[in-house]
Residue frames as qw, qx, qy, qz and C-alpha x, y, z in Angstrom:
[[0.629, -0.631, -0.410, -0.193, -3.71, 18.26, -7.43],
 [0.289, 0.507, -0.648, 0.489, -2.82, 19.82, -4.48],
 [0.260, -0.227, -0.862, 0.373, -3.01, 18.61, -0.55],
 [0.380, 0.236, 0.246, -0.860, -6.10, 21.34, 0.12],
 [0.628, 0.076, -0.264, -0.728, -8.31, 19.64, -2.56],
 [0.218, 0.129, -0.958, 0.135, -7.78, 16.22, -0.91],
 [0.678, -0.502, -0.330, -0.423, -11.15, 14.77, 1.06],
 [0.076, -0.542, 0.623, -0.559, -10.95, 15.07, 4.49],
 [0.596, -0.094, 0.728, -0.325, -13.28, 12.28, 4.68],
 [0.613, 0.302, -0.656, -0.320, -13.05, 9.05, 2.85],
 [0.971, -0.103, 0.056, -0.210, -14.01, 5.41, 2.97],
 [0.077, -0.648, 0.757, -0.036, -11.62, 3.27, 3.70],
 [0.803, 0.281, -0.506, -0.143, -10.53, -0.36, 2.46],
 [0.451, -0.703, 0.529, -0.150, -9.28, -2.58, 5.14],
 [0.806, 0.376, -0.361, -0.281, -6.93, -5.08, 3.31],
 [0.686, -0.601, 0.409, 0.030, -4.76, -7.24, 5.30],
 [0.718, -0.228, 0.443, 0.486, -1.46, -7.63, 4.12],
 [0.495, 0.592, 0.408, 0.487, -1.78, -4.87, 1.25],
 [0.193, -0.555, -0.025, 0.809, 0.11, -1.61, 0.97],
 [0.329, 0.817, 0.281, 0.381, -0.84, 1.17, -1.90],
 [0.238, -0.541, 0.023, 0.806, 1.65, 4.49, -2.37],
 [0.348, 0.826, 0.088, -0.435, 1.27, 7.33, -4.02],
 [0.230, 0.560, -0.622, -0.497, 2.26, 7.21, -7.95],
 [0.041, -0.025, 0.997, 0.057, 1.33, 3.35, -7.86],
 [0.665, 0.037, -0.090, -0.741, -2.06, 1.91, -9.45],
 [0.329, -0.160, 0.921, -0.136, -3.53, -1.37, -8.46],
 [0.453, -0.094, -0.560, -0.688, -6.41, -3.02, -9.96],
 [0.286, -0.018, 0.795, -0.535, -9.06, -4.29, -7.53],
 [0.419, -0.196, -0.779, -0.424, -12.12, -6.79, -7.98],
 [0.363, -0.109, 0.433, -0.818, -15.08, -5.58, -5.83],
 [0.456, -0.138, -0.810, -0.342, -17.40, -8.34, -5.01],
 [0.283, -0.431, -0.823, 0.238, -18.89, -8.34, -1.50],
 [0.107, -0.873, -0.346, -0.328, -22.00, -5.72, -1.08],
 [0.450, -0.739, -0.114, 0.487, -20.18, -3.52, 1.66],
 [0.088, -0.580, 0.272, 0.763, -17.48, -2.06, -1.06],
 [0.291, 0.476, 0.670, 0.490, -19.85, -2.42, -3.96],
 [0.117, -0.919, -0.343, 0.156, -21.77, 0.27, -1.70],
 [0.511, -0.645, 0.064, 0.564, -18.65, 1.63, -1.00],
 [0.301, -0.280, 0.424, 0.807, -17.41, 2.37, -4.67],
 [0.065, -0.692, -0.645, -0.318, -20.60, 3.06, -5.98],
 [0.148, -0.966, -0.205, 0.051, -21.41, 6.16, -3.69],
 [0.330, -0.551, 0.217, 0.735, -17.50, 7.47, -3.72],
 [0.334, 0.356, 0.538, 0.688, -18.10, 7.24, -8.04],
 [0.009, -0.865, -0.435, -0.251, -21.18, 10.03, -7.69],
 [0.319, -0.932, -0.035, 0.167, -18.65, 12.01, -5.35],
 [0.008, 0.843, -0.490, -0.222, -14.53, 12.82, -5.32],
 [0.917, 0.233, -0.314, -0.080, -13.76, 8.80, -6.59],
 [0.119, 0.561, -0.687, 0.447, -11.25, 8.30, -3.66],
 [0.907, -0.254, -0.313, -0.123, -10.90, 5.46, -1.63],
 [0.566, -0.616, 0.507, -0.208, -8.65, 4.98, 1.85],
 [0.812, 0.204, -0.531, 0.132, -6.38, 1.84, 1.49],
 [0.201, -0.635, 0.623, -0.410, -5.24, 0.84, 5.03],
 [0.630, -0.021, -0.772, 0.078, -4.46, -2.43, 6.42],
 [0.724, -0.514, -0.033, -0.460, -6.14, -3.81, 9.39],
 [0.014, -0.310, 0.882, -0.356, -4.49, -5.35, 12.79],
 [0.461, -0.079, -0.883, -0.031, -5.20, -8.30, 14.46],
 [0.122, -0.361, -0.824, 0.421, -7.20, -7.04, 16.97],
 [0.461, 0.064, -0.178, -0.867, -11.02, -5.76, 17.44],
 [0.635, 0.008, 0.712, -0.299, -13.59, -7.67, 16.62],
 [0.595, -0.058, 0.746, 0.293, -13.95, -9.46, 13.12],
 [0.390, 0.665, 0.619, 0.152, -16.32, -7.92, 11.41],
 [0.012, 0.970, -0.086, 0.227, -14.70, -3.91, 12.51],
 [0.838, -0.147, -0.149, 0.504, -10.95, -4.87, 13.13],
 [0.135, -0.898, -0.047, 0.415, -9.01, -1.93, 14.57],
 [0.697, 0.697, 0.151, 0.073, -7.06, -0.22, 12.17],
 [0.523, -0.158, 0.034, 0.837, -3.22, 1.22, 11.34],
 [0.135, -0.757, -0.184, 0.613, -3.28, 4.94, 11.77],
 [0.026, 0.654, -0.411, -0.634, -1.66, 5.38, 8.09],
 [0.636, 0.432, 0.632, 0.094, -2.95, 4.26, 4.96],
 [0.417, -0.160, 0.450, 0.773, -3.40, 5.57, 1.19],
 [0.508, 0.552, 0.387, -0.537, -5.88, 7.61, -0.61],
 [0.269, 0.045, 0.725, 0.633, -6.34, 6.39, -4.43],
 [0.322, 0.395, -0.279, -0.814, -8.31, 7.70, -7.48],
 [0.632, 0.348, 0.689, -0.070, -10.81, 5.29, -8.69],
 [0.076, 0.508, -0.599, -0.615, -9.05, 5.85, -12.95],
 [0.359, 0.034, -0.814, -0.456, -10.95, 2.74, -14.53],
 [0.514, 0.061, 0.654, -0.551, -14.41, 1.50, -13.38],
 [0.466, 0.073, -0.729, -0.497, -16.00, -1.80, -15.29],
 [0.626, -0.209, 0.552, -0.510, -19.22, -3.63, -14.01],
 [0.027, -0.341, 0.934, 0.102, -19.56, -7.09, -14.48],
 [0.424, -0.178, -0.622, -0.634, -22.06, -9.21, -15.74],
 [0.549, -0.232, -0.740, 0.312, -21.80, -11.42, -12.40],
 [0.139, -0.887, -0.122, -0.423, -22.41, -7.93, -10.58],
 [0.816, -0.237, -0.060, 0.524, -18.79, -7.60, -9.78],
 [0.132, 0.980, -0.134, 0.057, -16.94, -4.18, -9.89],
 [0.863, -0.008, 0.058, 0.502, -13.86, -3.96, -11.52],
 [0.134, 0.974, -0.032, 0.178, -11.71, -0.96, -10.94],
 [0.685, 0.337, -0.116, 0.636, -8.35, 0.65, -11.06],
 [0.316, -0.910, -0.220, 0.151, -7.10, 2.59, -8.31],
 [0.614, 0.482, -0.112, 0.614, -4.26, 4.96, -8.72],
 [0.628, -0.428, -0.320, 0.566, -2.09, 5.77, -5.45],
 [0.091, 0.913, 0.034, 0.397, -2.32, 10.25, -4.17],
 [0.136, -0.523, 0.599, -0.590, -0.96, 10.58, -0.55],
 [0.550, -0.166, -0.797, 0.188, -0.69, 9.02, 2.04],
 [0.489, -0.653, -0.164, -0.554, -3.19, 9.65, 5.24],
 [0.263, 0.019, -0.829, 0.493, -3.23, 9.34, 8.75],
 [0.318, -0.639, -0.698, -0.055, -6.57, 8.27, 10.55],
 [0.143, -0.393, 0.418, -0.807, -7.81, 11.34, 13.33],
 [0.462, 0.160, 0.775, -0.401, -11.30, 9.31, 13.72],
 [0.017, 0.164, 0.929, 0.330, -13.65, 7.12, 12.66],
 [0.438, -0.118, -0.018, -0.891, -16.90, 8.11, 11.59],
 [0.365, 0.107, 0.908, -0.177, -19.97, 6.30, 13.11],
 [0.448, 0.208, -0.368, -0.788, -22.50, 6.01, 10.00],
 [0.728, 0.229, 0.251, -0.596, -25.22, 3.82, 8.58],
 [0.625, 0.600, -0.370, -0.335, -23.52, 2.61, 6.14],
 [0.990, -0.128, -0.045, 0.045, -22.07, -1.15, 5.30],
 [0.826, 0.212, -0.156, 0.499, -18.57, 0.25, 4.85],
 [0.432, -0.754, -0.167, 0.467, -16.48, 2.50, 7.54],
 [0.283, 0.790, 0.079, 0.537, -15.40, 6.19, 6.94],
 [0.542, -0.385, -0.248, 0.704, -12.71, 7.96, 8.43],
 [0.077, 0.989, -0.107, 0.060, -11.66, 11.77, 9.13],
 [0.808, 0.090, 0.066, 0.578, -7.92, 11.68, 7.86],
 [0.167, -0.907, 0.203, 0.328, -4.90, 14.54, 7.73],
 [0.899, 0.327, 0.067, 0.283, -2.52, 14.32, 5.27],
 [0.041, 0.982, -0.175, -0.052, -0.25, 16.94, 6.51],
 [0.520, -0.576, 0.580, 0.245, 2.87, 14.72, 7.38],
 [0.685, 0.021, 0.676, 0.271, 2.89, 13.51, 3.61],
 [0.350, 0.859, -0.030, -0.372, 2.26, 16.98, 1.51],
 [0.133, -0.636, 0.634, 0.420, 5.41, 15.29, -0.24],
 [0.453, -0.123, 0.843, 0.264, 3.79, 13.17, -2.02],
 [0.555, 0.806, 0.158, -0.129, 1.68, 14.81, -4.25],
 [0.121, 0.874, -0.343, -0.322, 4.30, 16.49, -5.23],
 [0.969, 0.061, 0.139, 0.195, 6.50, 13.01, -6.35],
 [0.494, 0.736, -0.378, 0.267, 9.62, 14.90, -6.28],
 [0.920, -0.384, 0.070, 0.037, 10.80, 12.27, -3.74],
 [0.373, -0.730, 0.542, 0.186, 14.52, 11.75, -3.17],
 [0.821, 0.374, -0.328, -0.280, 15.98, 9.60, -5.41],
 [0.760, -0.468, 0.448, 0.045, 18.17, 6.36, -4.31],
 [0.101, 0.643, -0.678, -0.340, 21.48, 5.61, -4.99],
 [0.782, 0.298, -0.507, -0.206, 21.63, 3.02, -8.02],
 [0.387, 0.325, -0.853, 0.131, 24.03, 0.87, -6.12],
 [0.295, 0.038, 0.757, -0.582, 22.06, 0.60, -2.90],
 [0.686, 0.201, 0.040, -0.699, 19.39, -0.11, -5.04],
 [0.730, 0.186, -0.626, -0.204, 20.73, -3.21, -7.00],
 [0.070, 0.288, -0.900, 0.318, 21.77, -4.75, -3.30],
 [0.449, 0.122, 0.619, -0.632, 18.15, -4.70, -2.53],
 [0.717, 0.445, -0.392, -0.367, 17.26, -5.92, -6.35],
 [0.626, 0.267, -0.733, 0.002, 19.53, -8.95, -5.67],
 [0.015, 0.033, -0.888, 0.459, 18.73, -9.58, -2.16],
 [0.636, 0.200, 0.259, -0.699, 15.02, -9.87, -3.15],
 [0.817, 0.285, -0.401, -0.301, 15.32, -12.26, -5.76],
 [0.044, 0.249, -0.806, 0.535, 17.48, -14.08, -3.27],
 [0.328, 0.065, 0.550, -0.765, 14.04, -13.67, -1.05],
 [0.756, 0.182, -0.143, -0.612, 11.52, -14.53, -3.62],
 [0.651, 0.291, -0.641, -0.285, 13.37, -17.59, -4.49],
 [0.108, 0.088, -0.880, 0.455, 13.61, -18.93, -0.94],
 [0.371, 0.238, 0.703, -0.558, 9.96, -18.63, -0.39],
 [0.379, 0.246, 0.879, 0.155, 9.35, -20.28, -3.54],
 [0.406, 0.760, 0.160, -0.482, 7.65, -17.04, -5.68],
 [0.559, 0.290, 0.412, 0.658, 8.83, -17.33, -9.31],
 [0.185, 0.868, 0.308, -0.344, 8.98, -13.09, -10.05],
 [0.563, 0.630, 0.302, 0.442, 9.78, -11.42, -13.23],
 [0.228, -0.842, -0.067, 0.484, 11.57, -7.78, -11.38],
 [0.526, 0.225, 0.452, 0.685, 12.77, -7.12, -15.37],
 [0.027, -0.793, -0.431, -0.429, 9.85, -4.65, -15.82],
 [0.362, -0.871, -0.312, 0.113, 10.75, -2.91, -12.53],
 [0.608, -0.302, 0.134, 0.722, 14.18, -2.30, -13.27],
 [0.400, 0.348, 0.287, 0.798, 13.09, 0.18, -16.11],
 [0.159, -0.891, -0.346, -0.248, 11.10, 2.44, -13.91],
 [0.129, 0.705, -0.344, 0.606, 12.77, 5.19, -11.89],
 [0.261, 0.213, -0.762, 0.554, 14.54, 4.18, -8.49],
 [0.356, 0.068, 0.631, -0.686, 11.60, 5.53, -5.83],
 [0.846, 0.118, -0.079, -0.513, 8.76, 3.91, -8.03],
 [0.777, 0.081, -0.624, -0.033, 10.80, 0.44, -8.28],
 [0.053, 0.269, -0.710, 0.649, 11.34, 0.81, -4.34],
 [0.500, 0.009, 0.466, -0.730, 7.85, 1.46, -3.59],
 [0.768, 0.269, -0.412, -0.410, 6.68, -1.15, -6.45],
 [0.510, 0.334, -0.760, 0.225, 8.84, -3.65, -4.29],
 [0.189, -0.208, 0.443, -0.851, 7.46, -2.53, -1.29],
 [0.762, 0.112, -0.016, -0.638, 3.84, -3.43, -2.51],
 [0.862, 0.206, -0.220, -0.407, 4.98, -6.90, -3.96],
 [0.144, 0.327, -0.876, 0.324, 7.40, -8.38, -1.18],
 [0.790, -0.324, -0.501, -0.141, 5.83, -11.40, 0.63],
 [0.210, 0.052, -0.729, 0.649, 6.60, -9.87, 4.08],
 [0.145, -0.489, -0.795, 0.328, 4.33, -9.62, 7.11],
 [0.133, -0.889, -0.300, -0.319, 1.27, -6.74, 7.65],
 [0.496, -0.726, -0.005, 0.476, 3.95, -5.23, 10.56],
 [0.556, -0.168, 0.390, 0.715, 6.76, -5.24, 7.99],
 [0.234, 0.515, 0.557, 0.608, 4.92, -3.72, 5.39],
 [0.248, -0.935, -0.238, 0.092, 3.28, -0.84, 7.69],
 [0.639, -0.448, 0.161, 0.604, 6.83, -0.42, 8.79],
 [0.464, 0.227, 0.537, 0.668, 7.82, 0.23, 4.95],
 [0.127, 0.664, 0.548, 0.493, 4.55, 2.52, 4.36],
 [0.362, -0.902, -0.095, 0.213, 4.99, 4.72, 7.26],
 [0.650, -0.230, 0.082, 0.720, 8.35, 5.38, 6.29],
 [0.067, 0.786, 0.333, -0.516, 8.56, 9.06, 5.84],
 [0.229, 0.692, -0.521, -0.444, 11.00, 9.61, 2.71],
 [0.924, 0.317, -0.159, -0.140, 12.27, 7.02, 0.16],
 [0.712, 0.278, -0.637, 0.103, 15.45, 6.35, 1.99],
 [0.357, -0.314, 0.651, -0.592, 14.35, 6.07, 4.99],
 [0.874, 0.132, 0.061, -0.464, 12.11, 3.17, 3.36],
 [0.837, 0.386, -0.388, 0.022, 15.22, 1.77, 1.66],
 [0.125, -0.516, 0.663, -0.527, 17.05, 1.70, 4.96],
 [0.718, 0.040, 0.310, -0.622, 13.95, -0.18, 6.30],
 [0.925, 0.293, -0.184, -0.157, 13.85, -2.64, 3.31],
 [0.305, 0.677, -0.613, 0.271, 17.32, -2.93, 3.56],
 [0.233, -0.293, 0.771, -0.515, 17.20, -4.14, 7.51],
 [0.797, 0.095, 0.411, -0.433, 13.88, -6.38, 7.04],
 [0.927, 0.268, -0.262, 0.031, 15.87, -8.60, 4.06],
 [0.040, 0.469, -0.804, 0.364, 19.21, -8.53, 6.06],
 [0.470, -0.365, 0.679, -0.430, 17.24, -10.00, 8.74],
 [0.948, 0.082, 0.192, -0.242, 15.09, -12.96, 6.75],
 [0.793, 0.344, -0.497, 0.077, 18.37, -13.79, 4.49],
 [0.052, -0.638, 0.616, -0.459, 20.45, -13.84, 7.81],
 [0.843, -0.097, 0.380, -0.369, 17.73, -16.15, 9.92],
 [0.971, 0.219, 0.075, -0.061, 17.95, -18.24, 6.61],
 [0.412, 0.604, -0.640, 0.235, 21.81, -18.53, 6.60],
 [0.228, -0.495, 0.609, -0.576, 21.63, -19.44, 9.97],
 [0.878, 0.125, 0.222, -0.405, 18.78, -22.28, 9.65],
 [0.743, 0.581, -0.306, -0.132, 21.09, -23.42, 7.07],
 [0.336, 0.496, -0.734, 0.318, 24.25, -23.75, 9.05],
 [0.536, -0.367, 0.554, -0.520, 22.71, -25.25, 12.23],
 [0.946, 0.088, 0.085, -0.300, 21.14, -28.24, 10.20]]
């Protein structure tokens, strides 16, 4: 696939506190009638869905949105007896919003560009050095274990460097800022830079908390 056969318009997911990159596949569990509509009418068309994460302001029901999000492939679609949709999405490029469309419909639909991210189809991404990688490998598990997650990061070690970056990325317990931060980042070490500075700072705080008490 290249970045011409992308949709220039696509529905979009607003998840708070979820990122999605390209090469990465999530599994989602559709249950409220807006994206039942929503993956229901994208199946009959290109099966792409927007991932973008929604700020804190707006109004509740149409919160405003971050400018940069992900478009996935809808790869596994199972309905449910409960009339639940279960599908597998599998991370292309990342987008960036121009506008929102105003429509009829229960779920919202942007016009997107994908020009600043034509690298990621391609996934010949930079690769990151091994060592800078294990500091952020051992200062996450560090992180998990201070905010009490129990995680298994065996499996990630056996994938290649930018997929266990961006696979980290997705499954750190930091904030919707921090994460954006991460997903905007334009290359893969300019992310691990990023990651790099956003655990410095929480193991630092928590050294500090430590010595004060």
């Amino acid at each position: 696939m290249n970045i011409q056969e992308l949709p220039k318009t696509i529905p979009v997911f607003p998840l708070s506190n979820f990122i999605m990159f390209p090469g990465t596949t999530v599994p989602l569990n559709i249950f409220e009638p807006r994206y039942l509509q929503m993956v229901n009418d994208t199946m009959k068309k290109h099966r792409m869905i927007g991932m973008i994460q929604p700020k804190k302001t707006g109004v509740l029901k149409k919160p405003d949105l971050y400018e940069v999000g992900c478009v996935g492939k809808i790869t596994s679609f199972n309905e449910t007896e409960d009339g639940r949709i279960l599908i597998i999405l599998n991370g292309i490029c990342r987008f960036k919003i121009d506008s929102e469309i105003e429509n009829s419909k229960l779920y919202r639909e942007c016009n997107v560009q994908y020009s600043n991210f034509s690298k990621d189809i391609s996934l010949n991404s930079n690769d990151v050095n091994f060592s800078d990688l294990n500091i952020i490998m051992n200062n996450m598990k560090k992180f998990f274990k201070k905010q009490g997650y129990v995680v298994n990061l065996k499996d990630l070690e056996k994938k290649d460097m930018s997929q266990t970056l961006n696979d980290l990325s997705m499954a750190s317990p930091f904030s919707l800022e921090e994460k954006q931060i991460l997903l905007e980042s334009l290359d893969i070490n300019i992310r691990k830079e990023k990651m790099e500075q956003i655990l410095n700072n929480y193991i630092k705080d928590e050294f500090e908390n430590t010595t004060l008490q």
